[in-house]
C-alpha positions as a printed NumPy array, in Angstrom:
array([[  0.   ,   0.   ,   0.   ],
       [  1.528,   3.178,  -0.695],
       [  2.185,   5.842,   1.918],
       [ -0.224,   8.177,   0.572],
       [ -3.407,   5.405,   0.431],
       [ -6.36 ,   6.654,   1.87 ],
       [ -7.971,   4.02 ,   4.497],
       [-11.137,   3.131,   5.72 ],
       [-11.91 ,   4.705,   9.232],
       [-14.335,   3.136,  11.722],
       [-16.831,   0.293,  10.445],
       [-19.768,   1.744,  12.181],
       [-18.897,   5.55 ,  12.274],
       [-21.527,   6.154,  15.205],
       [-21.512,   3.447,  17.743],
       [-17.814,   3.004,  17.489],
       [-17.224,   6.79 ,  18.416],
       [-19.644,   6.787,  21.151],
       [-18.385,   3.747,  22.567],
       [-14.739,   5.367,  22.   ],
       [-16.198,   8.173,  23.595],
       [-17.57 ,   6.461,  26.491],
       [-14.146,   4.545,  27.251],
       [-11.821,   7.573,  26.848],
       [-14.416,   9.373,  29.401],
       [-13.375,   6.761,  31.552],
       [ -9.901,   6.744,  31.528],
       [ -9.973,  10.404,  32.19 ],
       [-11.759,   9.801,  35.208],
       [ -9.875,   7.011,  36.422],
       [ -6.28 ,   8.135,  35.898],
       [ -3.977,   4.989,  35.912],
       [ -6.808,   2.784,  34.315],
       [ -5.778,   1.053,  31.013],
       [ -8.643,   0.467,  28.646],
       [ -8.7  ,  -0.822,  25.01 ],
       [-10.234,   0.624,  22.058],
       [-12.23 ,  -0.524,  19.129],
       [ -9.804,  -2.557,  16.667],
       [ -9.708,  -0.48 ,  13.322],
       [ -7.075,  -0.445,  10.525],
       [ -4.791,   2.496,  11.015],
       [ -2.367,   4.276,   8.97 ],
       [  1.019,   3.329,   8.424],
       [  3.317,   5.824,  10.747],
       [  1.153,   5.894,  13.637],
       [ -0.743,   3.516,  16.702],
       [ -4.275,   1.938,  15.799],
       [ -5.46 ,   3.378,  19.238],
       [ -3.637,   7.244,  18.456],
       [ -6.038,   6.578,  14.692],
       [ -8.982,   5.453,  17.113],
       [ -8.642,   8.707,  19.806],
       [ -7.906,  11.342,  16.761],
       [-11.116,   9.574,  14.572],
       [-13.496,  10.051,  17.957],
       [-12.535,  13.692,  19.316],
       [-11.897,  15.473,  16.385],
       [-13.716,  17.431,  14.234],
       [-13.464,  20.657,  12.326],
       [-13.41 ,  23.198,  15.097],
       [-10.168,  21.008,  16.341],
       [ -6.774,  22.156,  15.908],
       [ -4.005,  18.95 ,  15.877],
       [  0.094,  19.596,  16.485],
       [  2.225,  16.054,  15.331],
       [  5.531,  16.186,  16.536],
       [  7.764,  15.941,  13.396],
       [  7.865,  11.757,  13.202],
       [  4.389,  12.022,  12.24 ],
       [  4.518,  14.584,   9.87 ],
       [  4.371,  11.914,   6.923],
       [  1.717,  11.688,   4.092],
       [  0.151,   8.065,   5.594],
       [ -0.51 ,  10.116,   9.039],
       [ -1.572,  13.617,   7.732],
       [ -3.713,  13.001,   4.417],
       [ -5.883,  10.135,   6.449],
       [ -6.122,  12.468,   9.601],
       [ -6.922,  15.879,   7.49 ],
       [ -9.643,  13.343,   5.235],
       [-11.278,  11.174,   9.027],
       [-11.289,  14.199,  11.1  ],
       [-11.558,  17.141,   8.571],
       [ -9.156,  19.113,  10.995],
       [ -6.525,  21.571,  10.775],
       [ -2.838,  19.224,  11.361],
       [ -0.321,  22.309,  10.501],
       [ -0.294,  24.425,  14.232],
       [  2.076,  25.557,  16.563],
       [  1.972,  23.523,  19.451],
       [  1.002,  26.711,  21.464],
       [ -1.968,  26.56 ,  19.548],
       [ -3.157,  23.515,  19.388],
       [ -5.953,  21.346,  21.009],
       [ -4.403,  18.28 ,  20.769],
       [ -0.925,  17.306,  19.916],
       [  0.247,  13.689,  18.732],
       [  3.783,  13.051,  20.221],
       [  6.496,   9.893,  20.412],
       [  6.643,   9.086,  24.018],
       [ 10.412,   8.325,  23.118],
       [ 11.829,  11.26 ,  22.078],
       [ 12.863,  14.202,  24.57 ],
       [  9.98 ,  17.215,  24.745],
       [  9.53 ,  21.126,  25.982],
       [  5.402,  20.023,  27.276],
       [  5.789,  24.396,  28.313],
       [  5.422,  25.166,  24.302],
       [  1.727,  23.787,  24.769],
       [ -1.185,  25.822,  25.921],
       [ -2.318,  25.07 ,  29.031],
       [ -5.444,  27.358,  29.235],
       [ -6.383,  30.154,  32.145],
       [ -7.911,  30.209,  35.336],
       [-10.643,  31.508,  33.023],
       [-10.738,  28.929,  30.429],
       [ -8.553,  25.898,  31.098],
       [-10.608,  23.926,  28.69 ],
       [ -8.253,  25.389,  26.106],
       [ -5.412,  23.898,  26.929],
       [ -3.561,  21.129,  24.398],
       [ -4.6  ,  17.373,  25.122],
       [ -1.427,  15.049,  24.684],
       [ -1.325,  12.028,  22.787],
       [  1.877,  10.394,  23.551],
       [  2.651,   6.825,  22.201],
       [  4.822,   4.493,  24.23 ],
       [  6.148,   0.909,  24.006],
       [  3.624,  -0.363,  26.792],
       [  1.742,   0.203,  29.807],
       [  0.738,  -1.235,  32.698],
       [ -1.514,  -0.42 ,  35.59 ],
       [  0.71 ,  -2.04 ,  38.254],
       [  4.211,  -2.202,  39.627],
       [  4.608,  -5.653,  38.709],
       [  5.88 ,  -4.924,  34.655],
       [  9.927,  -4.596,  34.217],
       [  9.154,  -1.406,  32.637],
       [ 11.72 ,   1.418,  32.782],
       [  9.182,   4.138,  34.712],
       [  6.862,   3.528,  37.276],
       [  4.539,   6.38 ,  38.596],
       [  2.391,   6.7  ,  41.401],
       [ -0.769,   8.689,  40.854],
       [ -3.28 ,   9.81 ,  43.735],
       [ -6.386,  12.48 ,  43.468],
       [ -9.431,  12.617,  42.346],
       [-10.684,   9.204,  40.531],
       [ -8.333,   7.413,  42.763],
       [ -9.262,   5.802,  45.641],
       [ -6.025,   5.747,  47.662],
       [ -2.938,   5.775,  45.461],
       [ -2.688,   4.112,  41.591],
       [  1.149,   2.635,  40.07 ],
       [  1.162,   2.477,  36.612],
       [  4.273,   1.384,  34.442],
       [  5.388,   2.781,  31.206],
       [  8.317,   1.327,  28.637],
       [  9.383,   3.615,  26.009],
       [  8.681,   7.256,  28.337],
       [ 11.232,  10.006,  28.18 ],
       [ 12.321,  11.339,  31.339],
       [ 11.138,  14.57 ,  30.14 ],
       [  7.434,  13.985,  30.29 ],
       [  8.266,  12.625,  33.991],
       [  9.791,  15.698,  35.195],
       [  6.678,  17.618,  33.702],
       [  4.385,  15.277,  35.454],
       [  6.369,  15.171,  39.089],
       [  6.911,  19.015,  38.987],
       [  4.086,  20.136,  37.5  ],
       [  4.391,  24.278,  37.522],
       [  0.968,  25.209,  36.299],
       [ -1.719,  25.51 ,  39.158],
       [ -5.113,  23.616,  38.75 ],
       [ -7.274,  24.059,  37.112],
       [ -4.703,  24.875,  34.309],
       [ -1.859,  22.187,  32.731],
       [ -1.965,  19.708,  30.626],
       [ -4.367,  16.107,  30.02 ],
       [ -1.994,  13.52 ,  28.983],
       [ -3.052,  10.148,  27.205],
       [ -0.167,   7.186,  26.952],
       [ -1.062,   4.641,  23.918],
       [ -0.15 ,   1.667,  22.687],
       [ -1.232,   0.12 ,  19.679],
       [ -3.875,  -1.656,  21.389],
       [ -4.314,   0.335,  24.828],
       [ -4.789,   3.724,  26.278],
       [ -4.219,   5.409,  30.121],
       [ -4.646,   8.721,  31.027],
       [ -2.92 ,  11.225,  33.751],
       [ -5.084,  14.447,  33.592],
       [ -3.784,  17.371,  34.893],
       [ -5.852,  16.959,  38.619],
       [ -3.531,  13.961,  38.896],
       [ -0.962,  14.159,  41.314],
       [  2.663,  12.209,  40.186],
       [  5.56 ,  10.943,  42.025],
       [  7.854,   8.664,  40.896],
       [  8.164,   5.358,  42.439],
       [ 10.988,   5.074,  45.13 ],
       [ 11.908,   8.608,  44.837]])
């Protein structure tokens, strides 16, 4: 298939992005929670799941920043024709921003919204190798997360996370209710740390 090829999005284009919806709702409110996604066929260049997310929350009042692996033909032309969404903003501009878990990051280049209106901060979308909500995977970083949507306190495990987007996360400098919702995806799986999400790291 060539780079370019456009491909098919969701089978059923309503149930499968309310029941997207409906899952990603709860992730959001259950930081640490891993959930999976309806299976679809995704572009070459980027996760099934990222596809999934991008296909269910964006439309063409949405504004998308993709860090420069992304920038490819496969990943743009199928976003730009699913989501009918602008994929060529600053990341200070942006409501969501599609980024390799991987790869070292400035997260203070996004918009993390006012007092006033924090709903207009950027949403992440990192991909990582894997995740895990427990301290039992051999995975490189392993968070705890407490606050609201968790009863007591929440480890999660990630492979393939920069120490950048840790140091965000355990010194976060932006005061509630502004910052930054993050969601960590696999190709099959998705967890969320929203910004009311407090993070240390495990045996600091």
């Amino acid at each position: 298939m060539s780079t370019s090829t456009l491909i098919s999005g969701f089978e059923n284009p309503v149930l499968d992005s309310l029941s997207n919806f409906r899952r990603l709702s709860d992730v959001i409110a259950r930081p640490g929670r891993v959930a999976e996604l309806p299976k679809l066929i995704g572009p070459q260049g980027i996760y099934k799941t990222s596809f999934s997310f991008l296909l269910t929350l964006l439309d063409t009042k949405s504004s998308l920043y993709l860090s420069d692996e992304y920038r490819v033909d496969s990943v743009t032309k199928n976003i730009a024709f699913h989501c009918n969404c602008s994929c060529d903003v600053n990341a200070n501009k942006a409501d969501f921003a599609l980024v390799n878990g991987a790869n070292p990051i400035d997260l203070n280049q996004f918009n993390t919204g006012t007092a006033r209106d924090p709903h207009q901060s950027t949403s992440l979308v990192i991909e990582v190798d894997a995740i895990a909500a427990s301290a039992e995977e051999s995975f490189e970083t392993k968070l705890l997360l407490s606050g609201p949507g968790i009863q007591s306190e929440q480890t999660v495990s990630l492979k393939g996370l920069h120490t950048s987007f840790v140091d965000y996360l355990s010194h976060r400098t932006h005061a509630f209710p502004t910052g930054l919702d993050m969601f960590f995806m696999t190709d099959d799986k998705v967890m969320a740390i929203p910004r009311t999400t407090h993070v240390k790291v495990a045996g600091a």
